[in-house]
C-alpha positions in Angstrom: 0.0 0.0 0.0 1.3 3.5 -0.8 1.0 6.4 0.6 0.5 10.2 -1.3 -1.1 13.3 -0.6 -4.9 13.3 -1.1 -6.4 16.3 -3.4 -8.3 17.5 -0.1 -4.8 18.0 1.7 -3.2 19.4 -1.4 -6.0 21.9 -1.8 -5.9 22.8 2.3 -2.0 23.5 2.1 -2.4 25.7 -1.4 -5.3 28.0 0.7 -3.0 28.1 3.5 0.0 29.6 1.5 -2.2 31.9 -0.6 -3.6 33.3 3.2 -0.4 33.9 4.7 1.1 35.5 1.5 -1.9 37.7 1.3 -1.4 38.3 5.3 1.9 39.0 5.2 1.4 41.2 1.8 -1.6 43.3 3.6 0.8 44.7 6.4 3.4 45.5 3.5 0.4 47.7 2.5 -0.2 49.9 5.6 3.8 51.8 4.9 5.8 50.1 1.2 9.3 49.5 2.2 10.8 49.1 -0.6 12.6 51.4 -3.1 10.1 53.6 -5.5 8.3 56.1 -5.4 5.5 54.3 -3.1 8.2 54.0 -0.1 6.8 54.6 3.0 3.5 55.3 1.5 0.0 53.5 1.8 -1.4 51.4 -0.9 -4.8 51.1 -0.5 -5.7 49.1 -3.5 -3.2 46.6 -2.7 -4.3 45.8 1.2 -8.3 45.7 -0.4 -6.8 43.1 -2.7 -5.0 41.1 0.0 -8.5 40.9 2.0 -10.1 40.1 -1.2 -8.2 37.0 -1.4 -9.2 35.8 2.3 -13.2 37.0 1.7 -12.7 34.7 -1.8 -12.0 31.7 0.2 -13.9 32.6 3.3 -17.1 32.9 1.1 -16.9 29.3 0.3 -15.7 28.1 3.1 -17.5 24.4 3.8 -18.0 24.7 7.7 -17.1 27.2 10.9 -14.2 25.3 11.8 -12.5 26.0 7.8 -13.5 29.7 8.2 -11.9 30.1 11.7 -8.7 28.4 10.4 -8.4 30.8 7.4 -9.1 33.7 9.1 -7.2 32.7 11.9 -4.1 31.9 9.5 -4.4 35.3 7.2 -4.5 37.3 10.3 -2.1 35.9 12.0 0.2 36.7 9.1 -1.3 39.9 8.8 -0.2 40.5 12.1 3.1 39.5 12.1 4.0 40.9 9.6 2.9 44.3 11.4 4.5 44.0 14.7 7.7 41.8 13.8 9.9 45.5 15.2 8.0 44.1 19.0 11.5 41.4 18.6 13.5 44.1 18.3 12.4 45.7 21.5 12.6 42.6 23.3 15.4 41.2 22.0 17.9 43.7 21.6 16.9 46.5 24.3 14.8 44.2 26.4 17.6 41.6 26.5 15.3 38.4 26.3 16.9 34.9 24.5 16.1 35.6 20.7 14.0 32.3 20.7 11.6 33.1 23.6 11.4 37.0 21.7 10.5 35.2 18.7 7.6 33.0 20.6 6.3 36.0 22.5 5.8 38.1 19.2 4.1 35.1 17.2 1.9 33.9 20.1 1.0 38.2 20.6 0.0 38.3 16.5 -1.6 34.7 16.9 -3.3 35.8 20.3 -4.5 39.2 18.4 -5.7 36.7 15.4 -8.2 34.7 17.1 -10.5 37.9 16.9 -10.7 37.7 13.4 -11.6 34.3 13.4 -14.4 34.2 15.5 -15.3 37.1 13.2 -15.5 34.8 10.5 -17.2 32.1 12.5 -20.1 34.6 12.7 -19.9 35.8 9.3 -20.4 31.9 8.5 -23.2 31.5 10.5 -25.0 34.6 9.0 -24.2 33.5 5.6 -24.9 29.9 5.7 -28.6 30.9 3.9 -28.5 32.0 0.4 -28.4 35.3 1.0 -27.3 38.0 -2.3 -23.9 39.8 -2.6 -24.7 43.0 -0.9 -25.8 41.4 2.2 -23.0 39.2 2.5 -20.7 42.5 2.0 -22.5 44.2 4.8 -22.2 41.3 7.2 -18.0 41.0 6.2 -17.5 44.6 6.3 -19.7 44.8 10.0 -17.7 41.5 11.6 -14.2 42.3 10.1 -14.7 46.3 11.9 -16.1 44.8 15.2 -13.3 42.7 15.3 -10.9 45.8 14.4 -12.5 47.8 17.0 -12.5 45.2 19.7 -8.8 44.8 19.5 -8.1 48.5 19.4 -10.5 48.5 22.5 -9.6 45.6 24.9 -7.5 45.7 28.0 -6.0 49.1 26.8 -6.1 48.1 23.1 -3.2 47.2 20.6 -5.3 48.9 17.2 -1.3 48.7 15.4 -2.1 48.3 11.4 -5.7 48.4 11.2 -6.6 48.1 7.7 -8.1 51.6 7.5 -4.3 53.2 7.6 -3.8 51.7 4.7 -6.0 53.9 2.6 -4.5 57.6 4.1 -3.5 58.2 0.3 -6.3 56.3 -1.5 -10.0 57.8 -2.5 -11.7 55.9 0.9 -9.3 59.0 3.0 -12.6 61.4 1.9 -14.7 59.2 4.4 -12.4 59.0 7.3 -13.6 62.4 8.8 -16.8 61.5 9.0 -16.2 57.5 9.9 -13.1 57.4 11.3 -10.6 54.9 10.9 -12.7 51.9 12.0 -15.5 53.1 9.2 -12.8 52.6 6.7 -12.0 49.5 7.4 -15.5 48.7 7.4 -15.6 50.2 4.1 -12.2 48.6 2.7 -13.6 44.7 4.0 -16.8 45.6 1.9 -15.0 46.5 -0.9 -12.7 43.1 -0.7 -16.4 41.1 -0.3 -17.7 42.7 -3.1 -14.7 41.4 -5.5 -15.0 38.4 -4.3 -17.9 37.1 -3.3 -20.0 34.9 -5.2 -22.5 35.0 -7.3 -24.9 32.4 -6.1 -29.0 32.6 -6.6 -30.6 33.9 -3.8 -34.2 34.4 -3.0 -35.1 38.3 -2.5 -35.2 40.0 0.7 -37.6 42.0 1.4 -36.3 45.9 1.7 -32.6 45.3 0.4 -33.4 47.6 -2.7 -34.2 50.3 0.1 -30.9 49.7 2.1 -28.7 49.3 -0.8 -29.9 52.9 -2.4 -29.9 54.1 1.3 -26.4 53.3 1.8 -25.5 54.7 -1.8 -27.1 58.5 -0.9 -25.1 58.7 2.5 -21.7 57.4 0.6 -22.0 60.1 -2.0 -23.1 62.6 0.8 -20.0 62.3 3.2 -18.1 61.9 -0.6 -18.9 65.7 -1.4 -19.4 66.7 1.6 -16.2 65.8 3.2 -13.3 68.4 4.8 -10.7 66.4 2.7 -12.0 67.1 -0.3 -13.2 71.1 0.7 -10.3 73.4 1.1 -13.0 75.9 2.1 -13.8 74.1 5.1 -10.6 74.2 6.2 -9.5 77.0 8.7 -6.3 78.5 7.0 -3.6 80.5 9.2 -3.3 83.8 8.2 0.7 83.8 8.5 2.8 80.8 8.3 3.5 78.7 11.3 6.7 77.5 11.8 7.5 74.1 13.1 11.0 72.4 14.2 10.9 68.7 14.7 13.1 67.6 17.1 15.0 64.3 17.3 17.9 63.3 19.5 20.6 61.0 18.4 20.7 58.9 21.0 20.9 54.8 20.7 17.4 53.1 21.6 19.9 50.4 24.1 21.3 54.0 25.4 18.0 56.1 25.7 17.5 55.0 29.9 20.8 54.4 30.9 24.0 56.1 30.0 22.2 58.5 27.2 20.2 59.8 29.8 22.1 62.9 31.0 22.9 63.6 27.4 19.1 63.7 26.3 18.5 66.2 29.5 21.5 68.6 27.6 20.3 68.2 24.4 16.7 68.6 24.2 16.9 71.4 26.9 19.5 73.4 25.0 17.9 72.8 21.6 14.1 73.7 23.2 15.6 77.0 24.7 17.0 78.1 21.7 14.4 77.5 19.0 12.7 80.0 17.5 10.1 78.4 15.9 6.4 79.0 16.3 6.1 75.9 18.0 8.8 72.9 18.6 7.8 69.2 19.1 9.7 66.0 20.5 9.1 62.8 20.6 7.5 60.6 22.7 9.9 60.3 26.1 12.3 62.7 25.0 13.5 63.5 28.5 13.3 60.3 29.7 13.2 61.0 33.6 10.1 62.3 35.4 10.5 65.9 36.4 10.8 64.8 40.2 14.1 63.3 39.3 15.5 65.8 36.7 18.3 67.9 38.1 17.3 71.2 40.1 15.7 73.4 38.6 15.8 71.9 34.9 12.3 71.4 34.2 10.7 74.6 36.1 13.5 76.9 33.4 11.9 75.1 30.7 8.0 75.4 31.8 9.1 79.3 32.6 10.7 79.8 29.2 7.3 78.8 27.3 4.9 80.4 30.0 6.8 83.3 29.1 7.7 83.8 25.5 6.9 83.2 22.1 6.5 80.0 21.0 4.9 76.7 22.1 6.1 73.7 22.6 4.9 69.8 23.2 6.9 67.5 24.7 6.9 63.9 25.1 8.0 63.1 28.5 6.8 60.3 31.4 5.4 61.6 34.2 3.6 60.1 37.7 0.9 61.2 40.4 -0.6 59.4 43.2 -4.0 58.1 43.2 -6.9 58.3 45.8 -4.9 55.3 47.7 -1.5 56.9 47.8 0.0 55.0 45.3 2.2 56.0 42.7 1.0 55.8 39.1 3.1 56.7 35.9 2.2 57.5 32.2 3.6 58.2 29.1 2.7 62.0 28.1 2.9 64.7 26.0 2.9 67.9 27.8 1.8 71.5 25.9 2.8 74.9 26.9 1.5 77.9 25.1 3.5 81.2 25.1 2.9 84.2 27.2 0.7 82.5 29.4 1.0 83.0 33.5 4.0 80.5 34.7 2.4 77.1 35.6 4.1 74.7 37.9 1.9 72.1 35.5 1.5 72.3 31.3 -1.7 73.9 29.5 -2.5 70.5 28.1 -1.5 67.1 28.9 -2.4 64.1 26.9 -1.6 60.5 29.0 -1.1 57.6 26.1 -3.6 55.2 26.9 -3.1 52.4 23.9 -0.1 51.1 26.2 2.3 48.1 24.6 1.7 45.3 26.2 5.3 44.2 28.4 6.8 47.3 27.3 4.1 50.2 28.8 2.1 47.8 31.5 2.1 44.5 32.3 -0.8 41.6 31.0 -2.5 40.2 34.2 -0.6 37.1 34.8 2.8 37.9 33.1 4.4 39.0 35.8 6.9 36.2 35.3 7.7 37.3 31.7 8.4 40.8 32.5 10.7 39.9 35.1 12.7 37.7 32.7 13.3 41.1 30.4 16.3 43.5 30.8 14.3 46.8 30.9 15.2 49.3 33.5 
């Protein structure tokens, strides 16, 4: 008796390469890394054409448990490919073994993934009756953005390369005032359903005509009515504003450790001498909280805003107690405008609140794995 590979398993293994190419190929869409005039860019034709080829399969997908799977498996890639620099930061600044890195990452994008799958188990379930194209668009583009929104939303939320930044350069960008980003997505998966799906006899439903020209009028609406396409609604300075971008040269291994006294000289000399309208750093520029910055460092730089010209915004951690007397940290940008009374606090604070997860707070439970990292 011999032994080969049946057509059913031949046919399994060629949808599971198409999904993870397609995965992998949708996070290369959010920001094209390679050389050309589309580098660093969006491509929002190519990520509706990656999802296509998951809502392809997905539509004729034989049971829940196949859908799950190729979901599950597209995503996953999807994922992966979006958060593969999360190595990095454990690896090589977080100083965990590369193979454990490696794990944490894929079981993080595979974690993420199962979202998506039970997405398309209920997508499955809706479907399962011949129903027509644009209802089976409406219930892909409505589970694909609950899914979306319910990882950007859980614990504190990881939303990293939702599908929606993929189309910041494409015609769907005219929507996202009014929709936001999860609205594109919505509309992006609808789009990939629409290519895709197929087109199977299915008995009329009563009121789809209604919905479908319904749906049409408020598309075209938000279309001509959007800001983005409306210089008018724009409100235009009247005389230019000048910006300086500021950026230390200081190694990531470096930034909380020995670079930490040269990030206090630098940013503070290069903040008190700009002249720009307003002057921006990034996030944890001066990597201390001001309690611990050297006398009288972050009071000259509060008074030198209060006081003058020009505005700044800083990215800098900073901590409070709570109502229990217990210390509690963030990661913040702080805002001063000029010629304002000196504050002892900013004009605006903004406290990050999608947090990485081992990096900016701990998972209930990991405790373990955190201590096992190198981070001071």
């Amino acid at each position: 008796m011999g032994f080969g590979v049946t057509p059913h398993r031949t046919r399994t293994q060629f949808i599971s390469l198409c999904l993870v190419l397609a995965g992998f190929v949708q996070a290369l869409s959010l920001a094209w890394p390679l050389e050309g005039p589309n580098k660093g860019l969006s491509v929002g034709w190519l990520q509706c054409l990656c999802l296509a080829v998951l809502a392809w399969f997905l539509d004729r997908a034989q049971s829940k448990k196949a859908a799950f799977a190729q979901a599950w498996l597209f995503s996953t890639a999807w994922l992966l490919g979006s958060t593969w620099w999360l190595y990095i930061s454990l690896h090589t600044y977080g100083g965990l073994v590369a193979p454990l890195a490696a794990t944490a990452v894929l079981l993080l994008a595979g974690g993420l993934a199962l979202l998506y799958g039970l997405a398309a188990v209920v997508f499955h379930v809706l479907t399962r009756r011949d129903i027509g194209v644009w209802l089976r668009v409406l219930a892909f583009a409505a589970t694909w953005s609950l899914a979306e929104i319910l990882r950007g939303t859980l614990g504190t939320g990881f939303p990293w390369g939702a599908i929606g930044y993929a189309h910041l350069d494409g015609p769907l960008k005219h929507w996202a005032p009014w929709v936001g980003v999860y609205g594109v997505s919505a509309m992006a998966a609808g789009l990939a359903m629409a290519f895709s799906a197929e087109r199977r006899y299915a008995p009329r439903v009563r009121g789809t005509r209604g919905l479908q020209a319904m749906t049409l009028l408020l598309l075209g609406f938000t279309w001509l009515n959007s800001p983005s396409r409306d210089a008018s609604n724009l409100h235009m300075s009247e005389t230019p504003l000048r910006v300086t971008l500021l950026q230390g040269n200081i190694a990531q291994d470096l930034k909380f450790g020995e670079g930490v006294n040269r990030a206090l000289s630098d940013y503070r000399e290069a903040l008190l001498t700009s002249t720009s309208d307003l002057t921006v750093t990034p996030e944890t520029a001066i990597p201390m909280i001001p309690e611990q910055m050297p006398d009288r460092y972050w009071a000259e730089l509060e008074a030198h805003f209060s006081q003058g010209k020009h505005a700044a915004l800083i990215g800098i951690p900073l901590s409070r107690r709570n109502a229990l007397g217990q210390r509690q940290y963030s990661n913040s940008a702080v805002g001063y405008l000029p010629q304002t009374t000196p504050a002892t606090t900013a004009n605006f604070q903004y406290d990050k609140h999608h947090l990485v997860p081992f990096g900016e707070f701990v998972p209930p439970l990991f405790q373990w794995f955190v201590q096992m990292l190198n981070i001071p």
